[in-house]
Chimera marker file (.cmm) of the C-alpha trace (Angstrom):
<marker_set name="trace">
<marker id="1" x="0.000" y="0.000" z="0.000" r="1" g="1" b="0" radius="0.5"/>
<marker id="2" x="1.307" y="3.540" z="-1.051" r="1" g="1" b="0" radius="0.5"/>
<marker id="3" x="0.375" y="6.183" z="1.608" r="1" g="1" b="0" radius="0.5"/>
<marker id="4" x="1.441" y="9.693" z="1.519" r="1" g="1" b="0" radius="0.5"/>
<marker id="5" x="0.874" y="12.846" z="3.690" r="1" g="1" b="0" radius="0.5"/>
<marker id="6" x="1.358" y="16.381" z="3.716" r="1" g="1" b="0" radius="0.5"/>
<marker id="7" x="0.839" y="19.045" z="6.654" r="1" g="1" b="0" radius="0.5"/>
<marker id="8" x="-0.327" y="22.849" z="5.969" r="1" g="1" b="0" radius="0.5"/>
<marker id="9" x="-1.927" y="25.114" z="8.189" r="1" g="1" b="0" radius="0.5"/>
<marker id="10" x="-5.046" y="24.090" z="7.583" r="1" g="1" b="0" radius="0.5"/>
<marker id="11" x="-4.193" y="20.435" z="9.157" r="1" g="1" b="0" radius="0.5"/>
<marker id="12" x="-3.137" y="17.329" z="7.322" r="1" g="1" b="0" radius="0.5"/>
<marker id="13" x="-4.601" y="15.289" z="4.389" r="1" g="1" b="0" radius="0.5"/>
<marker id="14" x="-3.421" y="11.563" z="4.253" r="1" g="1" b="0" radius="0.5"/>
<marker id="15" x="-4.175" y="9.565" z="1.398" r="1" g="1" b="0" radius="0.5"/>
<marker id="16" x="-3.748" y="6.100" z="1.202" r="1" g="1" b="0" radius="0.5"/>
<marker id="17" x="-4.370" y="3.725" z="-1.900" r="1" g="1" b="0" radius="0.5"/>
<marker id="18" x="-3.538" y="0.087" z="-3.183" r="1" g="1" b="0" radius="0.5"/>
<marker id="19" x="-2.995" y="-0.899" z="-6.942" r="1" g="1" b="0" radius="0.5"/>
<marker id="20" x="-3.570" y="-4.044" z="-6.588" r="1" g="1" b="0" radius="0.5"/>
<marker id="21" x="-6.345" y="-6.340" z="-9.061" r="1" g="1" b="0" radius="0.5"/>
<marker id="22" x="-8.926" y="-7.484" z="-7.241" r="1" g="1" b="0" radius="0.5"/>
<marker id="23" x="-10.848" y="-10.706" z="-8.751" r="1" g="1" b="0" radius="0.5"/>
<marker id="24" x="-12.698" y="-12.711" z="-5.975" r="1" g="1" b="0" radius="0.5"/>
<marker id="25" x="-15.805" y="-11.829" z="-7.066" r="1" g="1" b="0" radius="0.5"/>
<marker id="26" x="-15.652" y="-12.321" z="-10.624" r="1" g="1" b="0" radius="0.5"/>
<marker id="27" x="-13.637" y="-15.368" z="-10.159" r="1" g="1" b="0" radius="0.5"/>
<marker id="28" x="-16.446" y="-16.671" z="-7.794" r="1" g="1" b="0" radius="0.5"/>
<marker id="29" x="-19.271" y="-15.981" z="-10.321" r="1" g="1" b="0" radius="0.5"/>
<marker id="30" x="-17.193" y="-17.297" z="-13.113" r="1" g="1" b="0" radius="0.5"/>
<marker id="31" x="-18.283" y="-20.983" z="-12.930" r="1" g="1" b="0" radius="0.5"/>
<marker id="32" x="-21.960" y="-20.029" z="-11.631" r="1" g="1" b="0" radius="0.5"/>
<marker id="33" x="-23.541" y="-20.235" z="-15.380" r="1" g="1" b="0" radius="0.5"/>
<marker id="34" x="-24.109" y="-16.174" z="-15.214" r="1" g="1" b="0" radius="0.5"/>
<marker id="35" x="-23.119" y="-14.222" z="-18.135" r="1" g="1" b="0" radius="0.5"/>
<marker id="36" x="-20.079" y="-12.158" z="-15.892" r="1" g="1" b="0" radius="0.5"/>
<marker id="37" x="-18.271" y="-8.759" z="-17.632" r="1" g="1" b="0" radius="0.5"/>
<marker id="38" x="-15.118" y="-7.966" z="-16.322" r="1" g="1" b="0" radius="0.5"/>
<marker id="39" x="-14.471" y="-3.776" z="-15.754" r="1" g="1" b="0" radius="0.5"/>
<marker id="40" x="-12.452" y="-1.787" z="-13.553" r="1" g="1" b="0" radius="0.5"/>
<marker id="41" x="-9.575" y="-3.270" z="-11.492" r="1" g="1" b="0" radius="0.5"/>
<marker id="42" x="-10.175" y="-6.442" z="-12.670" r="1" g="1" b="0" radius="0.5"/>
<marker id="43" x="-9.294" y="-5.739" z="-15.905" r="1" g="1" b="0" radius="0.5"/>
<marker id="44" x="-5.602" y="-4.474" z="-14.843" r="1" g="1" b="0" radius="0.5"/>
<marker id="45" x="-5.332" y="-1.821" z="-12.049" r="1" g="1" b="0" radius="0.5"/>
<marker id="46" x="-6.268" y="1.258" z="-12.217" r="1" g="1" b="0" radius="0.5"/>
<marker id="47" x="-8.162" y="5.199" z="-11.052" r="1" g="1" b="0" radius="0.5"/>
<marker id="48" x="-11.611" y="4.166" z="-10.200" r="1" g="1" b="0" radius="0.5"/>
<marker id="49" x="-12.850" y="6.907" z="-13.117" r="1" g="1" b="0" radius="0.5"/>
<marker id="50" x="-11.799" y="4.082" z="-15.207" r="1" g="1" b="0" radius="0.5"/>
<marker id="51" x="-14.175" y="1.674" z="-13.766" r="1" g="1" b="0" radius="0.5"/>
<marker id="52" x="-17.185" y="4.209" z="-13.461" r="1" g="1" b="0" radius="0.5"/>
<marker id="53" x="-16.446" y="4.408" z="-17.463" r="1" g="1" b="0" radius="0.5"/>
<marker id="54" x="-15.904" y="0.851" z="-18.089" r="1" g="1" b="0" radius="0.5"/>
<marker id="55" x="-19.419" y="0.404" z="-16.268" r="1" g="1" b="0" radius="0.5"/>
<marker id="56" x="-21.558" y="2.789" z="-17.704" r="1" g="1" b="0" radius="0.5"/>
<marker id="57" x="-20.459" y="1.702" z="-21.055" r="1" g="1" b="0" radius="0.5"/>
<marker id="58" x="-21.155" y="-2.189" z="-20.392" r="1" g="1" b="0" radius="0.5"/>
<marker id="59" x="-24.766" y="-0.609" z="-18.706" r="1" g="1" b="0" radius="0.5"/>
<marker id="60" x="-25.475" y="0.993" z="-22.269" r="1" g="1" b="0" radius="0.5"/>
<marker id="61" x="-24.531" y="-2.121" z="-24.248" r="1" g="1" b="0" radius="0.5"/>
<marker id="62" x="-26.146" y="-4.292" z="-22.608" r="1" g="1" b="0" radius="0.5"/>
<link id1="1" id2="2" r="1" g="1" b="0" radius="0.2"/>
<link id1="2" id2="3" r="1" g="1" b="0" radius="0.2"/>
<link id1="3" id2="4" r="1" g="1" b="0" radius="0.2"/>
<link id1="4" id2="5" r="1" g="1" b="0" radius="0.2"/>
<link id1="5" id2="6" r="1" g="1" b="0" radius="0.2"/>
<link id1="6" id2="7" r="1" g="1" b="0" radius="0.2"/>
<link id1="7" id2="8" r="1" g="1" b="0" radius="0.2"/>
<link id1="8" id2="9" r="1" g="1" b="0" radius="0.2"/>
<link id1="9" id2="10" r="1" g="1" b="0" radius="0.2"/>
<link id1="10" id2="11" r="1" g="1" b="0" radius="0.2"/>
<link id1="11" id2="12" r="1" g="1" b="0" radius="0.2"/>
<link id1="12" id2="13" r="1" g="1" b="0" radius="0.2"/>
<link id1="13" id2="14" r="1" g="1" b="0" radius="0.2"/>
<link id1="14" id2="15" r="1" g="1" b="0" radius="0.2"/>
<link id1="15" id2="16" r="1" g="1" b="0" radius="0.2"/>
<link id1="16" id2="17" r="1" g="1" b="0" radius="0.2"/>
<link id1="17" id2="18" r="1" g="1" b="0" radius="0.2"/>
<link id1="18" id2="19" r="1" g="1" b="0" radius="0.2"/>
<link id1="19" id2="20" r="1" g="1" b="0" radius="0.2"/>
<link id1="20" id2="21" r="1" g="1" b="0" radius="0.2"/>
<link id1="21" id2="22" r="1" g="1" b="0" radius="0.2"/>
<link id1="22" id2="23" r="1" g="1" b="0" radius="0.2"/>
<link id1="23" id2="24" r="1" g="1" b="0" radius="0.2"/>
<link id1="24" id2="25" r="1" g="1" b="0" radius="0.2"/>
<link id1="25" id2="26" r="1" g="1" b="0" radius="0.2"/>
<link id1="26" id2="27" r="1" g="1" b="0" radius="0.2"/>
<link id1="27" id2="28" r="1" g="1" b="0" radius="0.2"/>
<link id1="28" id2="29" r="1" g="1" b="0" radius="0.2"/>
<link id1="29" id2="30" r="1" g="1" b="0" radius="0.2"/>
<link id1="30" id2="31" r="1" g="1" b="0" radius="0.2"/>
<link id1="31" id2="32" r="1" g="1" b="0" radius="0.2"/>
<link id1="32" id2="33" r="1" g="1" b="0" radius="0.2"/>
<link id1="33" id2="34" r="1" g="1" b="0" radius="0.2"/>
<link id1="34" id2="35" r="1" g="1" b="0" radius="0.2"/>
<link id1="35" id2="36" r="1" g="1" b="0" radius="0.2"/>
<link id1="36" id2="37" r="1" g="1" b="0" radius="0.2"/>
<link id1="37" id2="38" r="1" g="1" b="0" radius="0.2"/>
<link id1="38" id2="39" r="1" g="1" b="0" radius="0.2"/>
<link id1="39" id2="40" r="1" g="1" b="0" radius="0.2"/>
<link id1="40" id2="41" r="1" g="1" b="0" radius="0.2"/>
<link id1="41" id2="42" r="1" g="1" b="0" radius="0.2"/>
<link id1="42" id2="43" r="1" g="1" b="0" radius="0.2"/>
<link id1="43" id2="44" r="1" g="1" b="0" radius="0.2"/>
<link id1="44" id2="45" r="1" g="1" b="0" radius="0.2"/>
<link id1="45" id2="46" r="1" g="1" b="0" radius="0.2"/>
<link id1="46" id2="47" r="1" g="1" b="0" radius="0.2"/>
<link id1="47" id2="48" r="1" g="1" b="0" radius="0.2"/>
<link id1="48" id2="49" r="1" g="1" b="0" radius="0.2"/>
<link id1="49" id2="50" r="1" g="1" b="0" radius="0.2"/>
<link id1="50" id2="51" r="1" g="1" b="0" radius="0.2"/>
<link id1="51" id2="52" r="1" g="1" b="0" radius="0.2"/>
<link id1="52" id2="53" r="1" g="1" b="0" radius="0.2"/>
<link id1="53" id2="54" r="1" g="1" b="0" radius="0.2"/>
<link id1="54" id2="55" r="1" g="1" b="0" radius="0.2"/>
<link id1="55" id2="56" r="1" g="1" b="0" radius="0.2"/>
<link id1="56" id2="57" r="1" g="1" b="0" radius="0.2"/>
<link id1="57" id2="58" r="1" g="1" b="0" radius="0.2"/>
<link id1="58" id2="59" r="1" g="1" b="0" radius="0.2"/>
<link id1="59" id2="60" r="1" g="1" b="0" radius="0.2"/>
<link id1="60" id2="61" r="1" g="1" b="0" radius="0.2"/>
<link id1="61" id2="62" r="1" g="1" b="0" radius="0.2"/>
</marker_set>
């Protein structure tokens, strides 16, 4: 896990955040006999603007 912090005046902000894939899910449906789309981290790791995207555009073609 990357964390990184910075102090002003105003206080602190700390922001911590994994890259990391994360299938359990999908890998758990996978054999269930469900038609399963993969978006977002599963697909390789990434901001999670990309997986809002991914998902809206699976919503609309499906």
């Amino acid at each position: 896990m990357k964390t990184e912090s910075a102090a002003t005046d105003r206080g602190a902000l700390v922001l911590a955040a994994t890259i990391v894939t994360e299938a359990t899910l999908i890998d758990d449906l996978a054999g269930s006999g469900l038609e399963v789309h993969a978006i977002g981290d599963r697909v390789a790791p990434r901001r999670a603007n990309n997986g809002t995207y991914e998902g809206r555009k699976l919503g609309l073609r499906l």
